[in-house]
PLY file of the C-alpha trace (Angstrom):
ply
format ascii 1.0
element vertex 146
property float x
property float y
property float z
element edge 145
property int vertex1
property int vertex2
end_header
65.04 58.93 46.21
63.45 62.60 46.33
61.92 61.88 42.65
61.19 58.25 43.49
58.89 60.12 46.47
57.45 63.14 44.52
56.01 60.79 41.84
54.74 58.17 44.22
52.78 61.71 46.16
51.60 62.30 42.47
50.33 59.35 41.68
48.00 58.89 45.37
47.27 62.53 44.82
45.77 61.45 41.13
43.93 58.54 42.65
42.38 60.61 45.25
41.26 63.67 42.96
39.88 61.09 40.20
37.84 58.76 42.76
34.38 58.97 42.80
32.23 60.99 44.84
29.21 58.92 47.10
26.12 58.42 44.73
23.62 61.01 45.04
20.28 59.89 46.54
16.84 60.95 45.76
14.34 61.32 48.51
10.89 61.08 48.28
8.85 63.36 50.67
4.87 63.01 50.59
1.87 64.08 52.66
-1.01 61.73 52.21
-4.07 61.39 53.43
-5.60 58.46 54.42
-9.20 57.56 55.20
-11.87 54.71 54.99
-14.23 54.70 51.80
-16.85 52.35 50.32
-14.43 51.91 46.90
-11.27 53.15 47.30
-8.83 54.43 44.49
-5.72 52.19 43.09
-2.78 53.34 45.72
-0.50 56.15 43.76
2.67 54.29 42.23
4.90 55.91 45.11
3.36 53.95 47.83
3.30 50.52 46.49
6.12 49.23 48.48
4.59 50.49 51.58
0.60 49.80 50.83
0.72 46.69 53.42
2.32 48.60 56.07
0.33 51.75 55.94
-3.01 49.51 56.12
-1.59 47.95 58.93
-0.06 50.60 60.71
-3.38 53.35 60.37
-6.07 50.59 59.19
-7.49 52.88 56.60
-8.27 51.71 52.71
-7.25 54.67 50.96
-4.33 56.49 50.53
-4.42 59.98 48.48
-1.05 62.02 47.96
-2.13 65.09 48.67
1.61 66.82 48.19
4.85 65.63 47.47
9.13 66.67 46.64
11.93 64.84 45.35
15.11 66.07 46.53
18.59 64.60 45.43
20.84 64.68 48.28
23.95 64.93 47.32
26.09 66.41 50.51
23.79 65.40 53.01
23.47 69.18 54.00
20.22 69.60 51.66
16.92 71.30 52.61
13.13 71.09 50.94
9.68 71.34 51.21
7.05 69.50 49.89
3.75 70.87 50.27
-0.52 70.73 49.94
-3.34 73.50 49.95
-2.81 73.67 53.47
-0.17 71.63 54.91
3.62 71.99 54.00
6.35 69.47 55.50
10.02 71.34 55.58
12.46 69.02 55.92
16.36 70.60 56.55
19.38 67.56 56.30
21.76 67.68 58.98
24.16 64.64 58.26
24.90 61.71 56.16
26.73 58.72 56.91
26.74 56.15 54.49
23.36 56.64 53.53
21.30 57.66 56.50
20.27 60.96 56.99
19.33 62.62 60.17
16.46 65.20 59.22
15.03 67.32 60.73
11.28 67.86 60.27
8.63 70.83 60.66
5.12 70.17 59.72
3.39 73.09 59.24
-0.49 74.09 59.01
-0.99 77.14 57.32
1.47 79.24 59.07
1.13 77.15 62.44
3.74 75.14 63.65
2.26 71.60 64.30
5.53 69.35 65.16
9.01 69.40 65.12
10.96 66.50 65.45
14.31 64.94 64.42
14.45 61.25 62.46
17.09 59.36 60.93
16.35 58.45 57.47
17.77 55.02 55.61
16.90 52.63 52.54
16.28 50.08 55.18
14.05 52.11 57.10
12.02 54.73 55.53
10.01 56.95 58.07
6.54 57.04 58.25
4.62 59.09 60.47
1.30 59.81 62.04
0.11 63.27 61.43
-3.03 65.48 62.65
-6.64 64.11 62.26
-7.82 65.78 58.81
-11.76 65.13 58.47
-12.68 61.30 58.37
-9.14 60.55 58.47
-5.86 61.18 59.51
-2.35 62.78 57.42
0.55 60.90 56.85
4.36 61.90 56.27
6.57 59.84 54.33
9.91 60.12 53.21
11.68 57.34 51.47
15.11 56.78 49.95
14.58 55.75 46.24
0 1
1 2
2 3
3 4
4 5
5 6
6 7
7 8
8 9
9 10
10 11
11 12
12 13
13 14
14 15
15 16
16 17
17 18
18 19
19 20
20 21
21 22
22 23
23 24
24 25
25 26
26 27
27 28
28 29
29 30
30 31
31 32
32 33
33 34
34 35
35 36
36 37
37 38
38 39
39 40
40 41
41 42
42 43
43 44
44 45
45 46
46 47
47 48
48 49
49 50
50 51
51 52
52 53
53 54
54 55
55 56
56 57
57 58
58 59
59 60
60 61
61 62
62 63
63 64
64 65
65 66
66 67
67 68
68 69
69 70
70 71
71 72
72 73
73 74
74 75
75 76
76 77
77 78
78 79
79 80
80 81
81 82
82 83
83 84
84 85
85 86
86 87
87 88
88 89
89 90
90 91
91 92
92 93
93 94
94 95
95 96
96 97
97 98
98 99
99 100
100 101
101 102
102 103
103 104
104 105
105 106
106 107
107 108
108 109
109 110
110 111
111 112
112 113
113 114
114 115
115 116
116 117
117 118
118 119
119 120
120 121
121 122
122 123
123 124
124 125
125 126
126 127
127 128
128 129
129 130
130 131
131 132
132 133
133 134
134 135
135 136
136 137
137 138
138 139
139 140
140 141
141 142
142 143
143 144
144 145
């Protein structure tokens, strides 16, 4: 009975060391900067799937990515930065739970603080927001699960 209960530990013990980990997810982080022009540029590749709500949402023709990171996330405890000449977002995971992420974020100008905020993060919902008026137009953040 002892043996019968040692192999049956063994074998859920095997199960549970050979089971996969959770998928690793790549984010995408950009700062972009939108504005109105007389011809626009194509929209980069990484914002196709968002190109109608960004128009919608700021009402601006253009959309430049002006800095960007990709960040696999793999214990949900990651941190990064993605940056331009003179903005940098830092973005530092707190949590996952099947595949949302709260994040904290810290958009920095130079060396000045702008905003701090915390966001959750999911495929379903990627997080776009509203940043300082640059010139003629206004910064965006974006972070997206891929």
């Amino acid at each position: 009975m002892r043996a019968r209960a040692l192999f049956l530990l063994a074998t859920v013990l095997s199960f549970a060391v050979s089971a996969p980990a959770q998928a690793a997810e790549t984010v995408w982080s950009g700062l972009v900067m939108a504005n109105n022009v007389a011809e626009p540029a194509p929209i980069p590749a990484e914002l196709n799937r968002l190109e109608g709500t960004l128009k919608q949402l700021f009402g601006y023709n253009q959309f430049q990515i002006i800095g960007q990171s990709r960040k696999s996330l793999k214990s949900g405890e990651e941190d990064w930065l993605a940056t331009s000449k003179y903005f940098a977002l830092h973005v530092d995971s707190k949590a996952a739970a099947r595949s949302s992420y709260l994040l904290n974020l810290q958009l920095f100008q130079e060396e000045k603080l702008l905003l701090e905020t915390d966001a959750n993060l999911s495929k379903s919902s990627p997080l776009v927001i509203k940043g300082p008026q640059v010139g003629d137009g206004v910064l965006v953040l974006l972070l997206v699960i891929e």
